[in-house]
C-alpha positions in Angstrom: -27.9 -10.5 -3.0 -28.3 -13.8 -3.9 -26.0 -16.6 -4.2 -23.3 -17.3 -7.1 -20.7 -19.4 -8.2 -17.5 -18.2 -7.1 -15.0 -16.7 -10.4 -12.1 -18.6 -11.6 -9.3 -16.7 -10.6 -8.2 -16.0 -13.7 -11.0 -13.3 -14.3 -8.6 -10.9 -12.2 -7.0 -10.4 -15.6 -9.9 -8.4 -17.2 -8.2 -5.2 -16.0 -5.4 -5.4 -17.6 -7.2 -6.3 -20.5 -9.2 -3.2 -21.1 -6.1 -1.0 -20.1 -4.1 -3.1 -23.2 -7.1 -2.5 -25.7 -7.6 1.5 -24.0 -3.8 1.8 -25.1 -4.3 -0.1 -28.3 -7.5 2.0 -29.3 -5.5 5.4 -28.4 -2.4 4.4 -31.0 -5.1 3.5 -33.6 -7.0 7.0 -33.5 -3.4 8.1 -33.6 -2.2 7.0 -36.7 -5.9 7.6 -38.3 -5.4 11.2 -37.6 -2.3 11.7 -39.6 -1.0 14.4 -37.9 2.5 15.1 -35.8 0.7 16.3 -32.5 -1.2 13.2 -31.8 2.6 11.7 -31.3 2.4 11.9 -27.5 -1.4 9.9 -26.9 0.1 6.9 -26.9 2.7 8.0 -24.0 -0.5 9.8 -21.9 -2.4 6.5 -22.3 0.3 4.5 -21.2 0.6 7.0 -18.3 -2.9 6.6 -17.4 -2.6 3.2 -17.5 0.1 3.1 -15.1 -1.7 5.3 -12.7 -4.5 3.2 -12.8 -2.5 0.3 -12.3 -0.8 1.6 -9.2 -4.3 2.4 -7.5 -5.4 -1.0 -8.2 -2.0 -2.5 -6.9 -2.3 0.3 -3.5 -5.8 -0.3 -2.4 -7.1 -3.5 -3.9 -5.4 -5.5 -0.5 -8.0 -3.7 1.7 -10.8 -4.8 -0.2 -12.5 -7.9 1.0 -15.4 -10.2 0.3 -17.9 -11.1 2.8 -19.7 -14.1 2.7 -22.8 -16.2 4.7 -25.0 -18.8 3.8 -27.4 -17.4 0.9 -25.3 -14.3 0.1 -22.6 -12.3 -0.5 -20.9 -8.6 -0.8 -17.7 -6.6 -0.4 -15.9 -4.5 2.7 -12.9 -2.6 3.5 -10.1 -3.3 6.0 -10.5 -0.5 8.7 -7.8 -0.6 10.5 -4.7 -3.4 11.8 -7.5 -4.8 14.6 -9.1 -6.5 12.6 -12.2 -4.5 12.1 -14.1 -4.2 8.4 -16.3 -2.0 7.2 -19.2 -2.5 5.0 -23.0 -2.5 4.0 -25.7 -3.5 7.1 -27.6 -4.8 4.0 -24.8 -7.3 3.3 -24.4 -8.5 6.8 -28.5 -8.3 6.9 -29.0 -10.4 10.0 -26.4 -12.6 10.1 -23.4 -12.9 12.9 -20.9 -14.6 11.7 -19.4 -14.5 7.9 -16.2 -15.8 5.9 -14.1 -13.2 4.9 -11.3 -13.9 1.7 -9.2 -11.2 0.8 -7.5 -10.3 -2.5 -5.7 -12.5 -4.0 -5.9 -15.0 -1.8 -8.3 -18.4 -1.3 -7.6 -18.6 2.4 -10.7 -17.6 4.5 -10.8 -15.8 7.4 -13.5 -16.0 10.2 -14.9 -12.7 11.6 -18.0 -11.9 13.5 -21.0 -8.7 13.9 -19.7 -5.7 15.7 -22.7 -3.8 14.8 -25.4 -2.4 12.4 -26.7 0.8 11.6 -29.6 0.1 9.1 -30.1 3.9 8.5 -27.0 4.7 7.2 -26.5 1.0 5.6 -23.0 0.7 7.7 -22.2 -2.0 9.5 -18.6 -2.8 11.1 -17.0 -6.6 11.6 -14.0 -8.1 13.2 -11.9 -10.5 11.6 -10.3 -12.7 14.1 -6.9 -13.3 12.2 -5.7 -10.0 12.1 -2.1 -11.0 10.3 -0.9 -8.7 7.4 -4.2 -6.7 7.2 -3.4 -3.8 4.9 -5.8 -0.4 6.2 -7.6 1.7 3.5 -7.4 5.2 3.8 -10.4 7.2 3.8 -11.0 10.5 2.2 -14.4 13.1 1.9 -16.8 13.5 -0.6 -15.7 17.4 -0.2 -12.0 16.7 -2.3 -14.5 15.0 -4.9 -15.6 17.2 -7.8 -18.1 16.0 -10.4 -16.0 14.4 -13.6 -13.3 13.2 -11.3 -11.9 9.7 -12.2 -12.9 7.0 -9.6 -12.6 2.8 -9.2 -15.0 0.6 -7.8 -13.6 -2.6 -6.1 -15.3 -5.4 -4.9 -17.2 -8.8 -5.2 -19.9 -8.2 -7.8 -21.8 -11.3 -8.4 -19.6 -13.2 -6.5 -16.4 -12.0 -9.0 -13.5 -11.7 -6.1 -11.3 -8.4 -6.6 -13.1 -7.0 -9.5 -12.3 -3.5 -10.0 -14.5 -1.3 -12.8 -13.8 2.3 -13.3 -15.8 5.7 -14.3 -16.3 9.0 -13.4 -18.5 10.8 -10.6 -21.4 11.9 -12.2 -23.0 14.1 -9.1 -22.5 14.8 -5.9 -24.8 15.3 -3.1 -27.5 13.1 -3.7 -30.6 11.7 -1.6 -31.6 8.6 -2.6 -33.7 6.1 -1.6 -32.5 2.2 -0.7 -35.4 0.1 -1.0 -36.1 -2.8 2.3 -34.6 -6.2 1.8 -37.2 -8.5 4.3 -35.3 -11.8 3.3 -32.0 -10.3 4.7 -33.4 -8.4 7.4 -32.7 -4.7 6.0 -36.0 -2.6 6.7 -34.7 0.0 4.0 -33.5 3.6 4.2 -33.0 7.3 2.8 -28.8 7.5 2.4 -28.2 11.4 2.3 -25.4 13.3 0.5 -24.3 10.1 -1.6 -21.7 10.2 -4.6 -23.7 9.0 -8.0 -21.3 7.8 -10.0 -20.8 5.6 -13.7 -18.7 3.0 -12.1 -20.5 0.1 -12.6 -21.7 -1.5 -9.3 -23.8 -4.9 -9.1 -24.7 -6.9 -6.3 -21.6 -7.9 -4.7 -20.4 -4.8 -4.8 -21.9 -3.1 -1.9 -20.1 -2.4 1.1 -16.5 -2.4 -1.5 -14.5 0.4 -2.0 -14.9 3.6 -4.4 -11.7 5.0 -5.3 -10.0 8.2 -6.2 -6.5 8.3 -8.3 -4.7 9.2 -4.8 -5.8 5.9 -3.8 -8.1 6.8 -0.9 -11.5 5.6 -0.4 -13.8 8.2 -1.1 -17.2 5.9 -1.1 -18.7 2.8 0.0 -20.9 1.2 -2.9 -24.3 0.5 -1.8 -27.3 1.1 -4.8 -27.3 0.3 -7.8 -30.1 3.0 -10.0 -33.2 0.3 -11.3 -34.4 1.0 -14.6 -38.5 1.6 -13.6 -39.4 1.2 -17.5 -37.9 -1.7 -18.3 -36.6 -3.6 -15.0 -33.2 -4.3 -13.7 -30.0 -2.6 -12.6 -29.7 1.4 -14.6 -26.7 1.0 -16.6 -23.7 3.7 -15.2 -25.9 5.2 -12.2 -24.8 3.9 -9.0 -24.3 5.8 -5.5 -21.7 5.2 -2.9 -22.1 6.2 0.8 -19.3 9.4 1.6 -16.4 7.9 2.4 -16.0 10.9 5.6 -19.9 9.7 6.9 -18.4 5.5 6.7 -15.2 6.3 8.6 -17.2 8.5 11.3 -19.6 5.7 11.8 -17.5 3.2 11.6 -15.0 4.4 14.0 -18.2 5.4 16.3 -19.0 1.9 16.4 -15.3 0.7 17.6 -14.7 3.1 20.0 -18.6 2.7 21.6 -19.5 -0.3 20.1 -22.7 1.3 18.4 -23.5 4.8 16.7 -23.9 7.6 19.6 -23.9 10.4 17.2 -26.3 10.2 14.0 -25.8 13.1 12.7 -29.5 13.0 10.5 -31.9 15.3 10.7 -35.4 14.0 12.2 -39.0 15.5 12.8 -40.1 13.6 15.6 -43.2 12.3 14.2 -44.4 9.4 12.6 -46.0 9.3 9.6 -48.1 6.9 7.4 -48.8 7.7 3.8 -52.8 9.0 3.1 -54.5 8.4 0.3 -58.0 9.7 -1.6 -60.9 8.0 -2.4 -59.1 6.5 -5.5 -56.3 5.1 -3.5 -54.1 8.4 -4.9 -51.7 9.3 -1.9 -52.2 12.8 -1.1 -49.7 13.5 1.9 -48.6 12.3 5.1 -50.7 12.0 8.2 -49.0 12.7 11.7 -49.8 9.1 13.4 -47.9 10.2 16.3 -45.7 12.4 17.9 -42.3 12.2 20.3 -43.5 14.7 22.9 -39.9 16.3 23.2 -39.5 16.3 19.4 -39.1 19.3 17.4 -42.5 18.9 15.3 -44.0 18.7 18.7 -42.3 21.5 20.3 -43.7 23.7 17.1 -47.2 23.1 17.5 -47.2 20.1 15.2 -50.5 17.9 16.1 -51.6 14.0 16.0 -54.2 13.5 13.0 -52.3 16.3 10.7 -51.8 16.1 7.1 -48.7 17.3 5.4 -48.3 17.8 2.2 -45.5 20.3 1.4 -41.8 20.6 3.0 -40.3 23.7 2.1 -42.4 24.6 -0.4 -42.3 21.1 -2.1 -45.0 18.3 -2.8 -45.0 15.8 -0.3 -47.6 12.4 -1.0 -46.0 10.1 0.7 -44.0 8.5 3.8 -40.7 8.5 1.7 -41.5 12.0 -0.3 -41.3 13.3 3.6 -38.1 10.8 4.5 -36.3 12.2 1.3 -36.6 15.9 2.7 -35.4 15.3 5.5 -32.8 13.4 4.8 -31.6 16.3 2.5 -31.3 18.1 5.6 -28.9 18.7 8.8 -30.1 19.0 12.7 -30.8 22.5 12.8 -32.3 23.3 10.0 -35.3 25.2 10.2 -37.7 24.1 7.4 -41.3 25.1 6.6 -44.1 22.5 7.0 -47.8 22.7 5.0 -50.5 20.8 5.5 -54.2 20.4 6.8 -55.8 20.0 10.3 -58.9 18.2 10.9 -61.7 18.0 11.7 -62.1 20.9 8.7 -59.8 20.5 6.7 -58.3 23.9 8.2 -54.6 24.6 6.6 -51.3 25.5 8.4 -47.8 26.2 7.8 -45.4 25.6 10.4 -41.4 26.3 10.7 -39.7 23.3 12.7 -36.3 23.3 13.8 -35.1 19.4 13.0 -33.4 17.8 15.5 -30.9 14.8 15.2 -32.4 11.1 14.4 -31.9 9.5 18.0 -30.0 5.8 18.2 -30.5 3.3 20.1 
């Protein structure tokens, strides 16, 4: 994130704007048609509209933006304490942040509860709690793919922008690249919700929206275009709105994460590559002796390159894998052992990524 000029306030009327030309474009294709059962489009339009409307009208008061010197993002009101939920990449470092909430110019002061950098949640505390309106959170599991949703938030510094689209897939591992001038070291967010809802910076750590107004996402990554640069138009992926609240509400009731609930190997690994720089798999640098890659027969100074049966080059390939996975699991490692080269394959149990 980097710093921006704050919208006039006005801008909060661009919604309504593309609902009147959404209606406007609906009558039009109407009348083109020239026939009697296009009579009711106008009506469904207006309905959807409306519906629209009321989300924006329901859920919008829980959205926030977060703010500190050099950046700024989005987060959700949590509950009537005081406590906000949101990205650890848009808190990054930082302690203390300004917090303005829909609507409104007046700023709030709230402070760090804590961050979880592999899951990319962090929780804060406003200290004026007065008239804080609680989001309700739902699960990726009532989501199905082509379902309507809304994402709300601060992108580019745009206070209580809301942008709307569809969810485009469900399910999906994707990597979130490190952020050293904000402190994040990066991560591998599991089971995320791709959707077409635009999201730009500011957006992350907002809201992602069904129709019956719960929050179903937290925004976090935006897709970059590799050809040509840039943010991927449409593709955007919000953290499960069920894996948020869990966290979240982990960190208020114990003040940190106790519970993970990742998969993990035990191991770690640095990426290896040939004689032509090429990265060819991942070499065991070391192991946690009471890990489950230990406890299989999994050695320091091996080379893996499959995981179930897939191609694994490097650190990330492995990181992705896993991430797809639950504690439990019992997955299939290839690889090489030195000092000839000798192959191996090797079921491992995963085990829970520990916290701190």
């Amino acid at each position: 994130m980097r710093p921006v000029r704050r919208a006039d306030p006005g801008a909060r009327s661009a919604w309504a704007l593309v609902l009147t030309l959404l209606l406007t474009a609906t009558a039009a294709l109407a009348g083109c048609a020239g026939r009697d059962d296009t009579a009711p489009a106008p009506r469904i339009a207006e309905g959807l509209s409306e519906e629209f409307a009321g989300v924006v009208q329901a859920v919008l008061p829980s959205v926030v933006e977060i703010s500190q010197p050099g950046s700024v993002g989005s987060g959700v009101v949590f509950d009537r304490d005081g406590h906000i939920v949101t990205n650890a990449h848009v808190v990054g470092t930082g302690k203390a942040f300004e917090v303005r909430f829909a609507n409104s110019s007046a700023v709030r002061t709230a402070t760090l509860v804590y961050s979880w950098p592999p899951e990319d949640i962090a929780v804060i505390k406003v200290h004026d709690t007065g008239g804080l309106v609680p989001a309700q959170f739902g699960a990726a599991r009532d989501l199905q793919v082509g379902d309507i949703v809304m994402a709300m938030g601060s992108p580019l510094g745009l206070e209580s922008s809301v942008t709307q689209g569809v969810v485009s897939a469900l399910g999906r591992t994707v990597s979130e690249p490190p952020e050293p001038q904000i402190g994040f070291p990066g991560t591998v967010l599991r089971q995320t919700i791709q959707t077409s809802a635009p999201i730009n910076p500011g957006n992350s750590g907002g809201a992602l929206v069904s129709l019956d107004r719960k929050v179903v996402g937290i925004p976090s990554v935006a897709a970059v275009n590799q050809g040509i640069g840039g943010v991927a138009a449409g593709i955007g992926f919000a953290i499960p709105g069920d894996i948020a609240s869990d966290l979240a509400q982990q960190i208020i009731d114990h003040g940190r994460v106790i519970n993970s609930g990742r998969a993990a190997l035990g191991i770690t690994g640095l990426t290896v590559t040939n004689d032509q720089g090429q990265p060819i798999g991942v070499g065991v640098a070391a192991l946690d002796p009471n890990g489950p890659a230990a406890k299989s027969g999994v050695r320091v100074g091996d080379l893996i390159t499959r995981f179930e049966g897939e191609e694994i080059r490097t650190a990330q390939d492995l990181q992705t894998q896993i991430a797809s996975r639950r504690p439990g699991d019992a997955v299939r490692l290839t690889g090489t052992r030195p000092p000839a080269a000798e192959p191996f394959t090797i079921t491992v149990t995963l085990g829970e990524l520990p916290v701190s």
